[in-house]
N, C-alpha and C positions, 0 to 999 in steps of 0.2 A: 859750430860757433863756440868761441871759449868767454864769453860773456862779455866783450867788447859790441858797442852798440853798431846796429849795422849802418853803413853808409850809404845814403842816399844818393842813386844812382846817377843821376845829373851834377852831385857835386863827385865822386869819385871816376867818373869822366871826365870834369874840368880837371881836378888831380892831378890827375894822367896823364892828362896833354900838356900842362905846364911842365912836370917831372920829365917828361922825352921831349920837349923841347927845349931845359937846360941841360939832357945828355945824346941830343942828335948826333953832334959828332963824334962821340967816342964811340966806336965801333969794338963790337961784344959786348957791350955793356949789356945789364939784365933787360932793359928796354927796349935795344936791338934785338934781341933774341926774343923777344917777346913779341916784338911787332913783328919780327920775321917767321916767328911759327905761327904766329894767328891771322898772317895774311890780312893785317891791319883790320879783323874784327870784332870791335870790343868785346861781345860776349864771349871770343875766344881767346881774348890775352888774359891775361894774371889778373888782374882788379874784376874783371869780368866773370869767372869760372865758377864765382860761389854768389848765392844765392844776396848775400848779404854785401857784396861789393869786398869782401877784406881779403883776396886771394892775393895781392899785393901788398908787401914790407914794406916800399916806399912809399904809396900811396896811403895805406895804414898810419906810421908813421909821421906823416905830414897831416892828415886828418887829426888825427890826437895829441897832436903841440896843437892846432888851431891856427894851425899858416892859412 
């Protein structure tokens, strides 16, 4: 953890699902590739992998503007 507060699991799941569904259709996008190697399960895409929800850039990101 680099001192960023961790994000609470149900809202970096909603995150998630809004962010790949304004980039569904761009294919390879980091979200494609994310849902495609985790076999669509959250605890195994990017936001998912750490303990504290922040293994996601975009999802980090959009948490800490407060969108």
């Amino acid at each position: 953890m680099n001192g960023a507060p961790p994000i609470p699991k149900d809202v970096a799941k909603s995150l998630c699902d809004q962010i790949r569904a304004e980039k569904e259709r761009r294919l390879f996008s980091q979200c494609w590739g994310c849902v495609k190697a985790s076999k669509g399960d959250f605890s195994k895409m990017c936001v998912g992998s750490r303990e504290d929800f922040r293994g996601c850039g975009l999802v980090n990101k959009r948490f800490d503007r407060g969108d």
